[in-house]
N, C-alpha and C positions, 0 to 999 in steps of 0.2 A: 481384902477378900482373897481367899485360897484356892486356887485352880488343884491342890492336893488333896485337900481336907475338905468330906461334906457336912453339910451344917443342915439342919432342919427347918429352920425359922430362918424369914429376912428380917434384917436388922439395917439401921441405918450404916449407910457406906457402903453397905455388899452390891456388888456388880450382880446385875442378872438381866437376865434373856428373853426378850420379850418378844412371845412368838404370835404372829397373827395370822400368817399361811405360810402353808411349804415355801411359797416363794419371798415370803414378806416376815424378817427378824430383825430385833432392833439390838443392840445391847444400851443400859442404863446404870447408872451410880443410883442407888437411893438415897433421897436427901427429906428433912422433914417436908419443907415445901417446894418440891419440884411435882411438875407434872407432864404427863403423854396423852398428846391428841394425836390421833390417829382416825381415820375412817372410821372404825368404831365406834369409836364417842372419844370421853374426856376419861384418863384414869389419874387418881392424884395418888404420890407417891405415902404419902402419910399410910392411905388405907393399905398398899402392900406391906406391909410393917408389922411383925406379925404373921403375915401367912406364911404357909407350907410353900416350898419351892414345888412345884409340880399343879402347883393349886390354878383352877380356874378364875379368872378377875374377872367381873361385870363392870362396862364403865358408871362410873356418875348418872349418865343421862340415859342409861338404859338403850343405849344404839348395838349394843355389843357385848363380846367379850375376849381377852387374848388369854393365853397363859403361861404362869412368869416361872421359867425355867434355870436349874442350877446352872453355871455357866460351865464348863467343859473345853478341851482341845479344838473337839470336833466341832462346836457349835460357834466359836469361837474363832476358826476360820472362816465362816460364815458369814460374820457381822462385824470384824475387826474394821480397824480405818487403814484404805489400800495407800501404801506410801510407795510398792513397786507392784511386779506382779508376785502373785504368791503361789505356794504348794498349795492343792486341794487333797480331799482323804485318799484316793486312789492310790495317787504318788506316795504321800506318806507313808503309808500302810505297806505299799513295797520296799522302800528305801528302809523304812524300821526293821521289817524282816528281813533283808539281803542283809543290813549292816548288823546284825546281830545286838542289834540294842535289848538292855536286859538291866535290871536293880545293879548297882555298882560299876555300870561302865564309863568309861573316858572318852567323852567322841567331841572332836572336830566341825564347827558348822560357819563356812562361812562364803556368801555375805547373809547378816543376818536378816536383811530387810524389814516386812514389817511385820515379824517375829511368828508367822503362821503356825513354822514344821517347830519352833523353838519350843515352842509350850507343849507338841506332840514328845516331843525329844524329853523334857525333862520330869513327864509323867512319867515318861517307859525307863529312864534313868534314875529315878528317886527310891529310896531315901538316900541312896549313898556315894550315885554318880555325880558325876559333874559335864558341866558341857562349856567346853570354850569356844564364843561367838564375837564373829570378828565382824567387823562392817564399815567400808572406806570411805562412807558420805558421814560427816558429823553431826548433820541434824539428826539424819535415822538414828544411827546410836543413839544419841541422848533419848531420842522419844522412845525407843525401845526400851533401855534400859529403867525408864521412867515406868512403863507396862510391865516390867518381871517385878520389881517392887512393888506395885499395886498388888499385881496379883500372888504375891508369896512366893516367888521363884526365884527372888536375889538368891539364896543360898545354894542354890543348883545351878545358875548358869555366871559365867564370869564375861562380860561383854567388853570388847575390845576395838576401840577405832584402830584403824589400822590396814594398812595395803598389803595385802598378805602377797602378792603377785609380785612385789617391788622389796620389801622386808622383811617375810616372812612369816611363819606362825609365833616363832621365838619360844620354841617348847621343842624337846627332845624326851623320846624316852619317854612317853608320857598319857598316849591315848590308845583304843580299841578299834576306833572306826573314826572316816573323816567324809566332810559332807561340802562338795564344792558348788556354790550356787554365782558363779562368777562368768567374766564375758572371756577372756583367757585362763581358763585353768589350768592347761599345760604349765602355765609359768610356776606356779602354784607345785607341781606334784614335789617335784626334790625337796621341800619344804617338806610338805607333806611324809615325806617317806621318812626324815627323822627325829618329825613327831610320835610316829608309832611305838609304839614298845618293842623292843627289839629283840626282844625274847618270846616272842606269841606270834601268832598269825594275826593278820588286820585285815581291813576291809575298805572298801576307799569308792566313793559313788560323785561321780559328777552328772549336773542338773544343764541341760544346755541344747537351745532352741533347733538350732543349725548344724545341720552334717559335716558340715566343713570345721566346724569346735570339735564335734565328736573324732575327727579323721587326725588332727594337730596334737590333741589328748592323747590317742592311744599308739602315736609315734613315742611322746614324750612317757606314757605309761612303759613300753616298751624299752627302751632307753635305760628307766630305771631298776630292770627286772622284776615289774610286776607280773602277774600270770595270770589265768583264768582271765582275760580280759571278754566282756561282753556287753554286749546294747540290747537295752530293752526300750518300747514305748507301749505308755499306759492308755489302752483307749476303752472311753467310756460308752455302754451301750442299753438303754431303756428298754427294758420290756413292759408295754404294754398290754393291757386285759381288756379285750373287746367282746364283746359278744356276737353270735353267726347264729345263723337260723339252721337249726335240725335238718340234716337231711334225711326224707325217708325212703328208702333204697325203693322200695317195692311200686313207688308211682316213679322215681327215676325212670328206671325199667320198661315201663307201660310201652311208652312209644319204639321200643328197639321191638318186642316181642313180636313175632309171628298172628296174623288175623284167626281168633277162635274160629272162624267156619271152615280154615282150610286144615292149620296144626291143629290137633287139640293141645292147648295151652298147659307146661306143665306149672302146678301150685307152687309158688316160691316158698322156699325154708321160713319157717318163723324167724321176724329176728328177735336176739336175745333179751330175753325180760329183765329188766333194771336189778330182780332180786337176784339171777346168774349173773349180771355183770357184777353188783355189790360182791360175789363171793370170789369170782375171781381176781377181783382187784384184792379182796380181804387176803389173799393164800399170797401175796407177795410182799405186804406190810410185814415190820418186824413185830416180835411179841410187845415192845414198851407202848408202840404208839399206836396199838390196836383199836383203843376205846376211843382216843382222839380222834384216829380216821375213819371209823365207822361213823362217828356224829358226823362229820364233817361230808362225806362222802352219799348219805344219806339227806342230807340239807341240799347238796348241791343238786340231787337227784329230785327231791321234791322240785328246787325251782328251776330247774330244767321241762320239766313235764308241765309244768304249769305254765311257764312261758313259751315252748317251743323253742329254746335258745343251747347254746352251748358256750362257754365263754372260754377262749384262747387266745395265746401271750403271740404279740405281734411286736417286731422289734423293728425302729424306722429305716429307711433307704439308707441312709448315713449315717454311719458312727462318727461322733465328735468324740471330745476330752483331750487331743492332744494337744500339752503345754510345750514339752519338749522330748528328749532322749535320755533315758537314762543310761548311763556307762559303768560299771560296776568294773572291778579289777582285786587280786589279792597281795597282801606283802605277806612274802615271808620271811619266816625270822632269820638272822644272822648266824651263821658256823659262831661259835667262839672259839680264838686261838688254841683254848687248850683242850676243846675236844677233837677239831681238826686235828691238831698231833698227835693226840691219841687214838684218832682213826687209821692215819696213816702209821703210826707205827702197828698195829695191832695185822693192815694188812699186810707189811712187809715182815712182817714175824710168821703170817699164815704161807705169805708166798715163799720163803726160806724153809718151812719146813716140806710143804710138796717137793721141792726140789729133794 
């Protein structure tokens, strides 16, 4: 089964995603007689065989139904088997953009754990990148590299045991971007720096829990003249859609007003009729998504008035999502000797003729 390639139909062997609620996804191999019980009922693998990936299953017993989804990067973080801690989309999704990952690039990832960012990595690298992933416990390797085979990605990532903090990457000249998910990465950067290609700019992102990792790293980033050095942390935050009850200004008001026998009371302004608000909200839509947010805008106005409600995004007390710190840093590329001498002479030929 191909985490690259989509396919229309399940067929036996193909891995797929078996979604039952936002918070509830399974992943499964199909086999002709395997089966999933779940709260729903009984679903037997035979009957997914055959369907559309995307397709709703009813179980057996009629308790239910889940639906069996193409397996993907992103879903696939979700429901993998945890051998350490992993990246979630958040982080990936920055660390992809900072490290400038792109079709045909060479990036660095190590340790590879239980391969979360690896399968992100070698989407956004395919068809002609490659990804060298390193990882110093030998069971994970093997179990990993047993998961890129499954799922179609031998060709794109080359997985390697190995203590890269102690021996090295043992590559020179060679990658775009590198990716440190290690408990000292400091030790790691010199490595690092003559992996890069040394005739390009690179990119270099370390992953790491504790400030005091972060504080050791950008001595030893420093150290090697890396530049742009900087820290980022990804925090994640819910917005929620609540509904509030209408306020209507003109009984608000009542009780602050002046007694009608003493003031005579002045009439409050009308407030605006839903058909001037529809227009003024209409004059700031752009022309493409005029027809959509008139429907929309319109809908929510009927059940608004219907219910005496308003419905507004409420975000909680606390932002979670922080895994760790991200450090991001640049190499740049090396003078070569023979344009250095050709800079230096070119200035001392300018400075000889001022004279």
């Amino acid at each position: 089964m191909s985490f690259r390639q989509w396919k229309k139909y399940i067929e036996v062997g193909d891995l797929v995603i078996v979604y039952m609620t936002k918070e509830n996804m399974a992943a499964l191999v199909v086999t002709e007689e395997g089966e999933l019980n779940n709260r729903f009922g009984v679903f037997k693998h035979k009957d997914m065989i055959g369907k559309e990936f995307g397709s709703k299953m009813i179980s057996a017993n009629y308790k239910g139904f889940v639906y069996l989804l193409h397996p993907t990067p992103e879903l696939w973080t979700l429901v993998l088997p945890h051998r350490t801690q992993i990246l979630y989309i958040a982080d990936i999704s920055f660390i992809t953009t900072y490290l400038d990952m792109k079709p045909g690039a060479c990036v660095i990832e190590s340790g590879t754990g239980s391969g979360s960012f690896s399968h992100s990595i070698a989407r956004t690298i395919a068809p002609t990148g490659k990804l060298f992933s390193f990882e110093y416990h030998s069971e994970r390797a093997s179990l990993a590299r047993q998961e890129f085979n499954d799922h179609g990605l031998s060709h794109l990532i080359t997985l390697e045991h190995r203590d890269v903090c102690k021996d090295g990457f043992g590559l020179k000249n060679a990658v775009n971007s590198v990716f440190l998910d290690l408990p000292a990465p400091w030790e790691a950067i010199a490595s690092a720096k003559e992996a890069f290609q040394q005739h390009r700019t690179g990119k270099i992102c370390t992953f790491s829990p504790c400030i005091e990792q972060i504080t050791r790293t950008v001595t030893a980033l420093n150290e090697h003249a890396f530049v742009d050095i900087t820290m980022y942390e990804c925090l994640i935050r819910d917005h929620g859609v609540i509904p509030i009850q209408k306020l209507d200004f003109s009984k608000a008001l009542l009780p602050t007003q002046p007694s009608s026998a003493t003031v005579p009371s002045t009439p409050l302004a009308p407030l605006a009729s839903s058909a001037d608000t529809a227009t003024v909200l209409q004059k700031r839509k752009s022309p493409e998504d005029t027809t959509a947010t008139t429907l929309t805008d319109a809908e929510t106005d009927t059940t608004s008035v219907a219910t005496g409600q308003l419905l507004v995004s409420k975000t909680p007390n606390e932002t979670r999502g922080h895994t760790s710190y991200l450090l991001f840093a640049t190499f740049l590329p090396a003078i070569e000797p023979q344009a250095a001498t050709a800079a230096t002479a070119a200035t001392t030929t300018v400075d000889t003729t001022l004279e």
